[in-house]
N, C-alpha and C positions, 0 to 999 in steps of 0.2 A: 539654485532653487529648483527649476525644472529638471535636471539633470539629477538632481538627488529625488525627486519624484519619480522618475524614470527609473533609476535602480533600484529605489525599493519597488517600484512595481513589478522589476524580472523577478528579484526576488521571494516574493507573494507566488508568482506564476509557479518559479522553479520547488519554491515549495509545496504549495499545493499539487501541483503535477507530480511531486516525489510521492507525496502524499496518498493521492489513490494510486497511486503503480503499490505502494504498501498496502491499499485496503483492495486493491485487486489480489496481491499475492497470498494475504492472509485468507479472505475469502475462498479461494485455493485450494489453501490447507486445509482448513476447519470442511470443506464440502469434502475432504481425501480423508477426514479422520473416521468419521464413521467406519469406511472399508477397513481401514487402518486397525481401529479396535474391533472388528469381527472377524478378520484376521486373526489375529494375539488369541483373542479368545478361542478360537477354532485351535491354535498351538495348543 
């Protein structure tokens, strides 16, 4: 019982922690797209 409490809670962690490392790297992006399309545009 504790021992399965205990691995779903790494699991919570590990994914939440995956989680914003995703909404770090998207946020990222999306701040690099503007340049990205005035760029193109200026092509």
């Amino acid at each position: 019982m504790s021992r399965t409490t205990v691995e779903s809670t790494d699991t919570v962690q590990s994914m939440s922690s995956s989680a914003s490392a995703a909404a770090r790297t998207a946020a990222r992006i999306i701040s690099q797209v503007p340049s990205t399309a005035h760029l193109i545009s200026r092509l």
